[in-house]
PLY file of the C-alpha trace (Angstrom):
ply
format ascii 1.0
element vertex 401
property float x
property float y
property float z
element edge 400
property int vertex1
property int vertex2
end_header
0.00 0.00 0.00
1.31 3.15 -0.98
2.22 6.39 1.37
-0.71 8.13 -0.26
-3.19 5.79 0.06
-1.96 4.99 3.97
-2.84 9.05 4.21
-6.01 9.25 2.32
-7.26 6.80 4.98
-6.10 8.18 7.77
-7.45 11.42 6.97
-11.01 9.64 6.16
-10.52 8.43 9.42
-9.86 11.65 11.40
-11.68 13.97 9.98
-14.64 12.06 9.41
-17.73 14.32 8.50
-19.97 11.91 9.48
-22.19 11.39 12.94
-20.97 7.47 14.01
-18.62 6.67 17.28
-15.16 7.39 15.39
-16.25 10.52 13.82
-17.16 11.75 17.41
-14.18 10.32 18.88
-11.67 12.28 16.30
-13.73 15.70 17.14
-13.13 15.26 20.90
-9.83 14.23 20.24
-9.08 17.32 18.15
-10.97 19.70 20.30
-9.27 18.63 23.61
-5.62 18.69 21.88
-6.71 22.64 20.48
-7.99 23.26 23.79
-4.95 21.89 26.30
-2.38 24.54 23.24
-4.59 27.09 23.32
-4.67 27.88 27.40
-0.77 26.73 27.67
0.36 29.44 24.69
-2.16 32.15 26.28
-0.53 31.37 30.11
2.39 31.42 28.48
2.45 34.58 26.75
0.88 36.59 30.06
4.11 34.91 32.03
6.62 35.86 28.80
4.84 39.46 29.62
5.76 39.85 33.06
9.00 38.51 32.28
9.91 41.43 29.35
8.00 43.65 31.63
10.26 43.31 34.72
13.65 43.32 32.33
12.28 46.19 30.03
10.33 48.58 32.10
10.97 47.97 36.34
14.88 47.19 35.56
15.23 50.12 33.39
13.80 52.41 36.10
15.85 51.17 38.88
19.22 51.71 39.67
21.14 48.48 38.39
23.87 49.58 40.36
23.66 51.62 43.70
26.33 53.30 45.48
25.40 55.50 48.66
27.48 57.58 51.01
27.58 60.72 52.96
26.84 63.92 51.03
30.12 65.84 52.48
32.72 63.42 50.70
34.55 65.45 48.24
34.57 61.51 45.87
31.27 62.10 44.27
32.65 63.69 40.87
35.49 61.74 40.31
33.52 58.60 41.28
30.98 59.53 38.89
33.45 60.55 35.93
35.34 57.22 36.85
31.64 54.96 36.10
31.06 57.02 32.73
33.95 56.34 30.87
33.22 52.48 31.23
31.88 50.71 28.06
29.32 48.83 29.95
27.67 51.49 31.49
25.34 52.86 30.10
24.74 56.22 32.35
25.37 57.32 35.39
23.34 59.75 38.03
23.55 61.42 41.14
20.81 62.12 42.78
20.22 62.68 47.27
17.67 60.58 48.95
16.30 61.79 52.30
13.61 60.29 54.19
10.93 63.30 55.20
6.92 63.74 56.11
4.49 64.81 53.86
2.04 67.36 55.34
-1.12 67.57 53.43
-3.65 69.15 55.37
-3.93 67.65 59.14
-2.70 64.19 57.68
1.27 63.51 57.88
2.79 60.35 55.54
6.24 58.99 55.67
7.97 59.43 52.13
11.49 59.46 50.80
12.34 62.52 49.16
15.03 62.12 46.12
16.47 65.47 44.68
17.91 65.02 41.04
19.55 67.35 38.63
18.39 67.72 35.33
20.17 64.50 33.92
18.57 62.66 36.16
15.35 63.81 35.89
15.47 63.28 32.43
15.60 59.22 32.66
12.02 59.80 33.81
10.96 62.51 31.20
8.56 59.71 29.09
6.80 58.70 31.96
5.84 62.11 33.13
2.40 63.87 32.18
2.74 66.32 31.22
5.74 66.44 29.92
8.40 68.46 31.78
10.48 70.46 29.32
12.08 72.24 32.24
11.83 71.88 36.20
12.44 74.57 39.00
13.09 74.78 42.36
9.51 74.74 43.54
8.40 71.39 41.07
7.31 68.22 43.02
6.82 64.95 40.54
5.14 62.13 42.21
4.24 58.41 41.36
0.97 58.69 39.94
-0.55 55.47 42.59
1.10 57.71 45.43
-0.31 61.31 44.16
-4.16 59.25 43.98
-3.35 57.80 47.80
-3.12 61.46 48.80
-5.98 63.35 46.66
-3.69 65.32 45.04
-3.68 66.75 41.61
-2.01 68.76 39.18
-0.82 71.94 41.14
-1.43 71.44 44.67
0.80 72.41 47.13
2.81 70.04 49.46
4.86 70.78 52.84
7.76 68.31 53.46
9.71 68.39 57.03
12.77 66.55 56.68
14.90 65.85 59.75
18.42 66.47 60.62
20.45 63.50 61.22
21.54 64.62 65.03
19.95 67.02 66.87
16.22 68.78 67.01
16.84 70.64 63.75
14.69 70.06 60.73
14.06 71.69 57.13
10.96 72.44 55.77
10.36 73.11 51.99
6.80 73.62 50.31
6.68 72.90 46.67
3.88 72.55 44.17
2.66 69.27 42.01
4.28 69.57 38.88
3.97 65.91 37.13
2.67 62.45 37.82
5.02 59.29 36.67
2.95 56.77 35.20
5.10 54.02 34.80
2.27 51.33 35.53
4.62 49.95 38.49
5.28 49.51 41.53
7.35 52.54 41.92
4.26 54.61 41.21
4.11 53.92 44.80
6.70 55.71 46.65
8.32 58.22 44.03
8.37 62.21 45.20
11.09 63.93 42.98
12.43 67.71 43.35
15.05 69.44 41.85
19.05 69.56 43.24
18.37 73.24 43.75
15.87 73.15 46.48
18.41 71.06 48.71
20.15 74.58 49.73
16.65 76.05 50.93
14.97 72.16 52.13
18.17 70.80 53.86
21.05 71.34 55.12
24.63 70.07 53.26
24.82 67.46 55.62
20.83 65.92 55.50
20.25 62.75 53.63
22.88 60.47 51.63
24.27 60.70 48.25
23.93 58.33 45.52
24.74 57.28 42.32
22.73 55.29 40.57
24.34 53.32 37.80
22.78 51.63 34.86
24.22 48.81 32.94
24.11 47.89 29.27
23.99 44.27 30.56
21.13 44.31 33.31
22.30 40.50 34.34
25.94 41.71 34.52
24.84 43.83 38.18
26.47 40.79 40.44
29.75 41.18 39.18
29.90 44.94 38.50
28.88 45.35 42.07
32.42 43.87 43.15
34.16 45.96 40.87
32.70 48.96 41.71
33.43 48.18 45.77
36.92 48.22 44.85
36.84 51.69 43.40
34.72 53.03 46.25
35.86 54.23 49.77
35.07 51.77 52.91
32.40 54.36 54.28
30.42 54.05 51.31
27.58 51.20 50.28
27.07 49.40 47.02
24.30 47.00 46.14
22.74 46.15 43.16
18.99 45.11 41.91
18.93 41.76 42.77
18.98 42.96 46.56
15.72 45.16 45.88
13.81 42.81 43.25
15.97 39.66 42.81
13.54 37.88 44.49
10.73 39.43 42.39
12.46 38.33 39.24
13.22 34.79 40.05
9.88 34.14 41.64
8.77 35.23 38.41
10.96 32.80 36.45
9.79 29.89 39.20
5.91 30.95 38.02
6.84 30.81 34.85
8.52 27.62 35.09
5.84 25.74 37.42
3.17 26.90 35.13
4.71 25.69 31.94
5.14 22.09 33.76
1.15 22.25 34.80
-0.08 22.96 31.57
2.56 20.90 29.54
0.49 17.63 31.84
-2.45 19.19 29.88
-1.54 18.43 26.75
-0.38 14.87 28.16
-3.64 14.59 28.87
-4.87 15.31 25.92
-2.49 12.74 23.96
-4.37 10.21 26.58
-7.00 11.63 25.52
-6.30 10.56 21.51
-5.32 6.85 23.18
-8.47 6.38 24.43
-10.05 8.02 21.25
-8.06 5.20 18.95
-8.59 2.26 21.02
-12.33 2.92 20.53
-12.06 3.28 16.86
-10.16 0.29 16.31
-13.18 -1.68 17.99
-15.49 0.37 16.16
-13.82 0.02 12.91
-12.59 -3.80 13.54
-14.55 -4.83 10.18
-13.10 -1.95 8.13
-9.14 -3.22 9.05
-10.28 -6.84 8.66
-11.40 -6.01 5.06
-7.92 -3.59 4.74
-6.24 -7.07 5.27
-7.85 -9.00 3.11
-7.81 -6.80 0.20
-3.58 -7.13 0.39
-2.82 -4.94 3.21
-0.33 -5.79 5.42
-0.11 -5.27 9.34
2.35 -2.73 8.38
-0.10 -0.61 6.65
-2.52 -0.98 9.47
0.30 0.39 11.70
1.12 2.96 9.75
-2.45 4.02 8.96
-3.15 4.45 13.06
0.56 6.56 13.81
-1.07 8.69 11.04
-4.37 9.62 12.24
-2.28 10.38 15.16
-0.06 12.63 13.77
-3.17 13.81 11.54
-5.32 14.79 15.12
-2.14 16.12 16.54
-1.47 18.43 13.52
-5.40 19.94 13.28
-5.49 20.25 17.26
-2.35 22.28 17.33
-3.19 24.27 14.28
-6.61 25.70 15.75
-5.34 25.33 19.43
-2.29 28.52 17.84
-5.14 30.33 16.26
-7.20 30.25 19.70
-4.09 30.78 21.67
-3.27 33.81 19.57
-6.75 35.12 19.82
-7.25 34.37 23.90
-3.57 36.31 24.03
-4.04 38.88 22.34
-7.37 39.67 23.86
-6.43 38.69 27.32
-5.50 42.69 28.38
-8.99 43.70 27.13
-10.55 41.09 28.76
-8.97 41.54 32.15
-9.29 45.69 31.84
-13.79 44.13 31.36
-13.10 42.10 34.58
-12.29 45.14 36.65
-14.61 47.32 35.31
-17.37 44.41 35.56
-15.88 44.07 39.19
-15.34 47.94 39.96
-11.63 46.75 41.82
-8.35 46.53 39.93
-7.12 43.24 39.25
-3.31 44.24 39.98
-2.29 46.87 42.26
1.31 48.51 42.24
1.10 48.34 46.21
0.77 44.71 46.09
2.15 43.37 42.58
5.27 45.04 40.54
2.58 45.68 37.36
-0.77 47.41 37.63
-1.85 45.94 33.96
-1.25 42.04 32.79
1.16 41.92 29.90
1.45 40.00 27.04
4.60 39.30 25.40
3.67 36.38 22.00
6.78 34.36 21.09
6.48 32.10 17.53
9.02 30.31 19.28
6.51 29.08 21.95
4.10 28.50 19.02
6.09 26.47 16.90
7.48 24.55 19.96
4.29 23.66 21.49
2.42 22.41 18.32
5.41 20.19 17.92
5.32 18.57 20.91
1.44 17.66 20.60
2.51 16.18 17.80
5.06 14.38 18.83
2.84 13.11 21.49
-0.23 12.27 19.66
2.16 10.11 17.55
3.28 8.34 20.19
-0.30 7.64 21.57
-1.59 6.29 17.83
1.66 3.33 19.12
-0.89 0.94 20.89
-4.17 1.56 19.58
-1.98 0.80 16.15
-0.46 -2.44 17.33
-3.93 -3.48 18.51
-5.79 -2.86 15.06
-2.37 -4.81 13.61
-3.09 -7.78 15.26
-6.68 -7.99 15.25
-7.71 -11.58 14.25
-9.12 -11.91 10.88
-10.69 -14.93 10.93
-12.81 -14.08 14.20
-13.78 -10.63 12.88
-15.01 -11.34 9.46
-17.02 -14.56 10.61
-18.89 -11.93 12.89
0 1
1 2
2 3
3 4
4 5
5 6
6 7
7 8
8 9
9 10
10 11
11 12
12 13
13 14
14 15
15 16
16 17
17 18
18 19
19 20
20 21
21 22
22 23
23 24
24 25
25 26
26 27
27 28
28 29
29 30
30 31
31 32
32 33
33 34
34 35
35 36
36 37
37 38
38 39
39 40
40 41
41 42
42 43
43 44
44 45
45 46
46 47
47 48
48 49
49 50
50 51
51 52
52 53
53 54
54 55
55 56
56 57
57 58
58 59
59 60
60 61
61 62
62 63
63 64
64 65
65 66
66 67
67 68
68 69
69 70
70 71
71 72
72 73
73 74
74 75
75 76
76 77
77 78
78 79
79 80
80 81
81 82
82 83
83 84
84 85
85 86
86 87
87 88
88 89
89 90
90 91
91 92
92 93
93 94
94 95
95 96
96 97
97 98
98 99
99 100
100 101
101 102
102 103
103 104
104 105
105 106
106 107
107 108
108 109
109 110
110 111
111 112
112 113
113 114
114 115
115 116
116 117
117 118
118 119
119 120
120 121
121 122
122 123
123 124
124 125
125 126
126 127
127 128
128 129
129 130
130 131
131 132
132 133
133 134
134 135
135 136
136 137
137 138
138 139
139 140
140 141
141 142
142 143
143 144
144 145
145 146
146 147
147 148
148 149
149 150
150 151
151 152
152 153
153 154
154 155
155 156
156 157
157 158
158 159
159 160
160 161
161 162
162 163
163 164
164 165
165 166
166 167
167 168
168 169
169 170
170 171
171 172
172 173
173 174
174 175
175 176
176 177
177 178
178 179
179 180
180 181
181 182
182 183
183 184
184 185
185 186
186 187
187 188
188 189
189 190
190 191
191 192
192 193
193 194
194 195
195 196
196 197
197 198
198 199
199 200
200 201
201 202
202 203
203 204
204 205
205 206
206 207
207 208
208 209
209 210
210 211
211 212
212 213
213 214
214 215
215 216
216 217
217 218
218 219
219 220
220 221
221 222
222 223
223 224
224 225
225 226
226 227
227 228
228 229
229 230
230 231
231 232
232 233
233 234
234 235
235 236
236 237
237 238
238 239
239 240
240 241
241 242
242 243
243 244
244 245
245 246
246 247
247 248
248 249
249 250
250 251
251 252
252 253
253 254
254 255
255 256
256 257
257 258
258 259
259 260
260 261
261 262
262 263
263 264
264 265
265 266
266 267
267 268
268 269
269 270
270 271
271 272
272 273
273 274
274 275
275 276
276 277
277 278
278 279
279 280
280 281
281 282
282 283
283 284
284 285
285 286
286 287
287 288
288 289
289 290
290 291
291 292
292 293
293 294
294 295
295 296
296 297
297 298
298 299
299 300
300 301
301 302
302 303
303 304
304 305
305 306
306 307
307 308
308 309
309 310
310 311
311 312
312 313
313 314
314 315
315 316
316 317
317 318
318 319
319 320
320 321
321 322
322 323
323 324
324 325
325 326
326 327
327 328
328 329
329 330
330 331
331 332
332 333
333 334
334 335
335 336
336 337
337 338
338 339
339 340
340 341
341 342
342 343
343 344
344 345
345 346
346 347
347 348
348 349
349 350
350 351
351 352
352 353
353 354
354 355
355 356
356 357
357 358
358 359
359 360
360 361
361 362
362 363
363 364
364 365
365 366
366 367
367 368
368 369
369 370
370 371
371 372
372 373
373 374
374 375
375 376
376 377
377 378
378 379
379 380
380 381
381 382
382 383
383 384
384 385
385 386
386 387
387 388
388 389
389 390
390 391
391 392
392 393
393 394
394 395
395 396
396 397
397 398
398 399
399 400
């Protein structure tokens, strides 16, 4: 029997139009395998999102590299100028963090204060509205999740006390709202920026601690730039580097990621058990069919061969529609969450509790490709016994019944 004919059959037998037990068995068969790809690429592609989204848009905001000291050492500039000339960085910042309390009203909140020159406040430029073409002395930019927490809006005015470091002393400094940083994450949360120029009036030289804040080309390249740059640093100062802020964030990420791939991968196991039981069926359903195969000159080859492809034929149409639906249920999935809160009147994802406040999608052809192969692979696999069964059926017995 030839290689076509061996096809033509097994596609009569999978994709049977018609309404007995094996064309009903193929269509569950199919539907199960496009159902088990379709939920594993569309879990998939939301955990590939919050993977690109904490590499591409938290790690580009933080500092990759931190180095912190007091604000009176005279190394700041030559530190800095040092970190620049470096191929793989990719810029470097100073900016002075000092904890303070937010008056607004009767109501006091803890905050951290960061005062940046222009450079620095232009790494946050895109994320501002509205844009800032220029900031003053008397600007305030705040994390949009952390303006909302307060009621304030576009213009208000805000009293920070920030406290000396020994002593009863404390500055004061009253700026107004300029911008909100919408960066959709978690550092929507805590971020109140001014401008280097308001230190003189706000604080004292000696208030706070300096920092640089170093970013890499290589984000993944942070553990071992943190040792080199604690060799170029005095003792007094501190160095640490993202993975002490959102290392764990990141790799329990990666374990989600992981463990969820595994769960759903059983899926489509299932499935392929799914196309076992299918075939065994159809072999007893169709045990006159391959007794007449065998007696018209086909061999138990043929049989064998017929069986692996139907298998490979249900594997092939399941993964095919179980991509299209897993494209479709991805690419919808941000609309369909952004109905869910609406329908619920609560966010899904807060920045005070998760790193995003939106669920990303990131679609790889790789996982496509990769996925549709492997239910193929495994519906092969599972046509093995039902096709050894149907091979050795007895003739005799089956066409004297």
């Amino acid at each position: 029997m030839s290689w076509r004919l061996r096809l033509m059959i097994a596609l009569r037998q999978a994709l049977d139009p018609g309404r007995g037990l094996s064309a009903f068995l193929s269509k569950v068969s199919i539907l199960g395998m496009a159902l088990a790809i379709a939920l594993l690429l569309t879990v998939q592609s939301v955990m590939n999102g919050f993977d690109r989204e904490m590499r591409e848009r938290i790690l580009s905001l933080v500092p990759h590299i931190l180095v912190t000291g007091p604000p009176e050492s005279e190394e700041w500039p030559v530190l800095a100028g040092a970190l620049s000339q470096q191929p793989e960085v990719a810029s470097v910042r100073l900016f002075r963090a000092m904890d303070a309390l937010l008056l607004r009203g009767r109501e006091v909140f803890a905050t951290q204060l960061m005062a940046m020159d222009d450079d620095g406040l232009g790494h946050y430029a895109a994320l501002m509205e509205p844009d800032l073409a220029e900031m003053s002395e008397r600007d305030l930019i705040l994390g949009k999740a952390l303006a909302a927490r307060l009621g304030l809006t576009i213009g208000d005015a805000v009293t920070f006390v920030i406290p000396a470091k020994a002593g009863n002393r404390y500055s004061s400094l009253t700026v107004s709202l300029r911008a909100l940083l919408s960066s959709g994450t978690e550092l929507d949360e805590t971020l109140a920026m001014i401008h280097r120029r308001a230190l003189p009036v706000a604080a004292s030289a000696s208030q706070g601690a300096e920092s640089i804040a170093i970013e890499l080309v290589d984000v993944f390249a942070a553990s071992q730039w943190r040792w080199d740059v604690m060799q170029m640093v005095p003792s007094t100062f501190r160095v640490t580097d993202w993975r002490a802020t959102h290392g764990n964030l990141y790799s329990a990420i990666q374990l989600s990621r992981d463990l969820i791939g595994l769960i759903l991968f059983t899926v489509i196991f299932v499935a392929a058990f799914n196309v076992v039981s299918s075939l065994m069926l159809v072999v007893t359903d169709r045990r006159k069919i391959v007794a007449m195969l065998m007696t018209m000159g086909a061999v138990r080859r043929d049989i064998v061969a017929i069986f692996f492809l139907q298998g490979a034929v249900i594997g092939a149409v399941g993964a095919a529609i179980g991509a299209g639906l897993g494209w479709i249920f991805a690419g919808n999935t941000p609309e369909a969450a952004q109905l869910l809160e609406r329908f619920l009147g609560i966010p899904l994802l807060q920045t005070d509790v998760y790193p995003l406040s939106f669920v990303p999608v990131d679609m790889r052809w790789q996982d496509f490709v990769s996925t549709g192969a492997i239910a193929i692979i495994l519906s092969i696999l599972a046509a093995s016994i039902p096709a050894l069964r149907a091979s050795k059926l007895p003739l005799a017995d089956t066409l004297s019944h």
